[in-house]
FITITI-907403 format. One record per residue (C-alpha): residue number from 1; residue in one letter; z, x, y. Coordinates in nm, 2 decimals, padded with zeros to 4 digits, always signed. Layout:
! FITITI-907403
[r NUM,A,[Z,X,Y]],
...
! end
This chain:
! FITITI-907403
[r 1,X,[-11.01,-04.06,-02.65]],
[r 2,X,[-10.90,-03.91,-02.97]],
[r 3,X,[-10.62,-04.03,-03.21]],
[r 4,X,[-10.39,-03.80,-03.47]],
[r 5,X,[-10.16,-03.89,-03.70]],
[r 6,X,[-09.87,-03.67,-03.76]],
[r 7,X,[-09.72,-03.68,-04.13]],
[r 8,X,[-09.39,-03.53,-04.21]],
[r 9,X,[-09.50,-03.34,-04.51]],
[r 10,X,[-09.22,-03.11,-04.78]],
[r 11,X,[-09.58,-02.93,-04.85]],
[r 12,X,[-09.81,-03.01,-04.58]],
[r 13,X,[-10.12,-02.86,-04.76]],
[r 14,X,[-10.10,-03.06,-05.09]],
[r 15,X,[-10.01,-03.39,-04.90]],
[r 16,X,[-10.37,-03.32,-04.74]],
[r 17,X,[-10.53,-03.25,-05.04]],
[r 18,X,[-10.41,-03.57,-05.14]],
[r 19,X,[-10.51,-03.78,-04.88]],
[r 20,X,[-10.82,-03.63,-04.85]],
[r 21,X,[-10.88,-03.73,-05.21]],
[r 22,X,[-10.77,-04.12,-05.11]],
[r 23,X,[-10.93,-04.15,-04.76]],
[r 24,X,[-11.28,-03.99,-04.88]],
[r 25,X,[-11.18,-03.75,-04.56]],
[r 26,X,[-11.19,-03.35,-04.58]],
[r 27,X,[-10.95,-03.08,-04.50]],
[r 28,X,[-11.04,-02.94,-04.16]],
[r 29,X,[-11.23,-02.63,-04.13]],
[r 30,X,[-11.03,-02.33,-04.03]],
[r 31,X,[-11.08,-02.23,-03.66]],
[r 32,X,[-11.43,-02.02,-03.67]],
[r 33,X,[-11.23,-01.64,-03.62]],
[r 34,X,[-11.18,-01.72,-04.00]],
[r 35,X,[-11.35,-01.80,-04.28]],
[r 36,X,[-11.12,-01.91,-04.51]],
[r 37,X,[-10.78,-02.08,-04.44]],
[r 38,X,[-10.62,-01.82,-04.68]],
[r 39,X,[-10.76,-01.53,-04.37]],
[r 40,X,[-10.59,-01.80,-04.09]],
[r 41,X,[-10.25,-01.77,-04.28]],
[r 42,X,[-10.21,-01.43,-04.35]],
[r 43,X,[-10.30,-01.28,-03.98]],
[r 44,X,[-10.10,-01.53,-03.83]],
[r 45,X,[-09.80,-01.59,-04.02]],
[r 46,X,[-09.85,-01.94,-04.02]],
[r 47,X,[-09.70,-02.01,-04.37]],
[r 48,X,[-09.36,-01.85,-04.29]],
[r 49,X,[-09.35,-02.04,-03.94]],
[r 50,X,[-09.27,-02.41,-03.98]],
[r 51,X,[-09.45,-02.48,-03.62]],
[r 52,X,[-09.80,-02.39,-03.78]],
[r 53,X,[-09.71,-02.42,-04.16]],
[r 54,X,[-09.93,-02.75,-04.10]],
[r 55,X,[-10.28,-02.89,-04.26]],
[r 56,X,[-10.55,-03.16,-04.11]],
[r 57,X,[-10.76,-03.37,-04.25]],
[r 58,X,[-11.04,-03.53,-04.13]],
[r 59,X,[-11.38,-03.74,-04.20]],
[r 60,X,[-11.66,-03.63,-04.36]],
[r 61,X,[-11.94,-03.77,-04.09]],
[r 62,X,[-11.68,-03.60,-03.78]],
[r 63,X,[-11.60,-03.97,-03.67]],
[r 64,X,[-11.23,-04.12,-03.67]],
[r 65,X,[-10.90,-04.03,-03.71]],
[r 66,X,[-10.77,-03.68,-03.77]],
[r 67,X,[-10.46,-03.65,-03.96]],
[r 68,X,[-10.20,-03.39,-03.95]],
[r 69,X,[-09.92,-03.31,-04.21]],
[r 70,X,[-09.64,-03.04,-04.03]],
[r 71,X,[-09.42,-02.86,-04.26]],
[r 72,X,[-09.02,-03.06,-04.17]],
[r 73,X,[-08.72,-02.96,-04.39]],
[r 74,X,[-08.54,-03.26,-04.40]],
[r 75,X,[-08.62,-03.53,-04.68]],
[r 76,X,[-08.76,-03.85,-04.60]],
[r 77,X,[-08.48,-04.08,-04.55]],
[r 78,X,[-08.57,-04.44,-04.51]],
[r 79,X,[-08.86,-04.67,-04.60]],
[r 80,X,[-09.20,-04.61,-04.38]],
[r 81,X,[-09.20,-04.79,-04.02]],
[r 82,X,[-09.55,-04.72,-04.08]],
[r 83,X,[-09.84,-04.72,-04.36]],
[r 84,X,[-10.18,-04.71,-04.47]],
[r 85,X,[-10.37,-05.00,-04.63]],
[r 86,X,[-10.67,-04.77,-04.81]],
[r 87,X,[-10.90,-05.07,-04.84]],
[r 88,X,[-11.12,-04.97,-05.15]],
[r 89,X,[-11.27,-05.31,-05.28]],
[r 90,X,[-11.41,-05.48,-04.98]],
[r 91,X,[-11.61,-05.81,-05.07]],
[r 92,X,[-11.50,-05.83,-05.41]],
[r 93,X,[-11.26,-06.11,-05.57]],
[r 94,X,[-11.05,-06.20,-05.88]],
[r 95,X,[-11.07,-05.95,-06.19]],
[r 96,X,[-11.35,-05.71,-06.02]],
[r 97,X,[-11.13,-05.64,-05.70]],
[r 98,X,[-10.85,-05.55,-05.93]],
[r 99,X,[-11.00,-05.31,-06.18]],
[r 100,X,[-11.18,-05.08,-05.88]],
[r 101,X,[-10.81,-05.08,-05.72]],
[r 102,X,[-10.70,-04.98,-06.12]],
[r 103,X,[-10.95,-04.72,-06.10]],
[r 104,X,[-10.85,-04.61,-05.78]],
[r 105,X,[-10.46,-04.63,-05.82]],
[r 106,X,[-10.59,-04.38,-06.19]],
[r 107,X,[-10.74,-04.15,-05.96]],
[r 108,X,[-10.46,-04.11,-05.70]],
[r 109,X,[-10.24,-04.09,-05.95]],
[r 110,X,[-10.37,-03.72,-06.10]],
[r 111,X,[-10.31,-03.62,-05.74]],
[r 112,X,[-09.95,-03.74,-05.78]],
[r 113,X,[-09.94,-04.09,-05.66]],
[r 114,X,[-09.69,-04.32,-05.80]],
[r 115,X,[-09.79,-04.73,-05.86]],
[r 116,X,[-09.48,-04.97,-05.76]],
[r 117,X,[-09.60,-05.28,-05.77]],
[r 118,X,[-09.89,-05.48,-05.86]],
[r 119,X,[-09.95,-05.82,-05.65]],
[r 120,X,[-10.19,-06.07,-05.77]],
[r 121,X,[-10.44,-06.26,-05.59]],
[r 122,X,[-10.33,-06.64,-05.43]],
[r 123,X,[-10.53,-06.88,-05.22]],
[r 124,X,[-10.47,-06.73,-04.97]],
[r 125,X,[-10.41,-06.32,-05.07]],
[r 126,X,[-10.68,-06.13,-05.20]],
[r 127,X,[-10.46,-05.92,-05.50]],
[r 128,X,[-10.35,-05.53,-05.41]],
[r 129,X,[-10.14,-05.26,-05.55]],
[r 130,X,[-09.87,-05.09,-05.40]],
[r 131,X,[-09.84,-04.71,-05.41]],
[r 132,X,[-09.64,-04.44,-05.30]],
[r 133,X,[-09.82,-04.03,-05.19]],
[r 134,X,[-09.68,-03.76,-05.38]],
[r 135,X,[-09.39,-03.69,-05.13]],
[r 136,X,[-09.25,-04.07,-05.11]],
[r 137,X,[-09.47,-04.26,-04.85]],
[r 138,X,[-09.57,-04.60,-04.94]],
[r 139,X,[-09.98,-04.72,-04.88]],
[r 140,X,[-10.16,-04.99,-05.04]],
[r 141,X,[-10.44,-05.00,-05.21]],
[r 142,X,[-10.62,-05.30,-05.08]],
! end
């Protein structure tokens, strides 16, 4: 079986940019009657047609979860029902866990990522941040 996501995207091409940056994924080879995605878009129209004004991401070693961002006009008008916990420290505690998701939260943030919040570790919570993609969607950084 094979899973997508499907993101609601203002500009479906740099939303995958982005999340290929944070989910260590790549954007999706064009279909092989092209070489470049540039040759894809120009013989077929696709960036004037909302229906295929779309990009895909997916991981490097070809196993998991493709995602999709389709071209929508509408802006996004409530809080996610849905988001992604990027888990980028695994194993690590205390002061360690939280300057790797500092580096991380840096590097997402030259591809337009916002920081909202940063939670501290309790007994019982390793510490996280809270971000938000360059078009509004929230994730954490975990």
């Amino acid at each position: 079986m094979r899973v997508q996501v499907t993101f609601d995207a203002h500009n479906p091409r740099a939303l995958a940019v982005f999340w290929a940056v944070a989910l260590h994924y790549k954007l999706e080879d064009p279909s092989t009657r092209y070489e470049t995605w540039e040759a894809y878009w120009e013989e077929t129209g696709a960036l004037e047609d909302p229906w295929l004004n779309s990009a895909a991401i997916v991981p490097k070693d070809g196993q998991g979860v493709r995602i999709r961002f389709q071209k929508v006009s509408e802006a996004k008008a409530a809080k996610n029902r849905m988001n992604f916990d990027v888990e980028v420290a695994p194993g690590l505690e205390g002061e360690k866990r939280m300057a790797v998701l500092e580096a991380k939260s840096d590097e997402l943030s030259d591809y337009g990522a916002t920081r909202i919040k940063r939670t501290e570790a309790t007994d019982t919570r390793p510490g996280f941040l809270i971000m938000e993609d360059p078009e509004g969607n929230v994730f954490c950084l975990i």
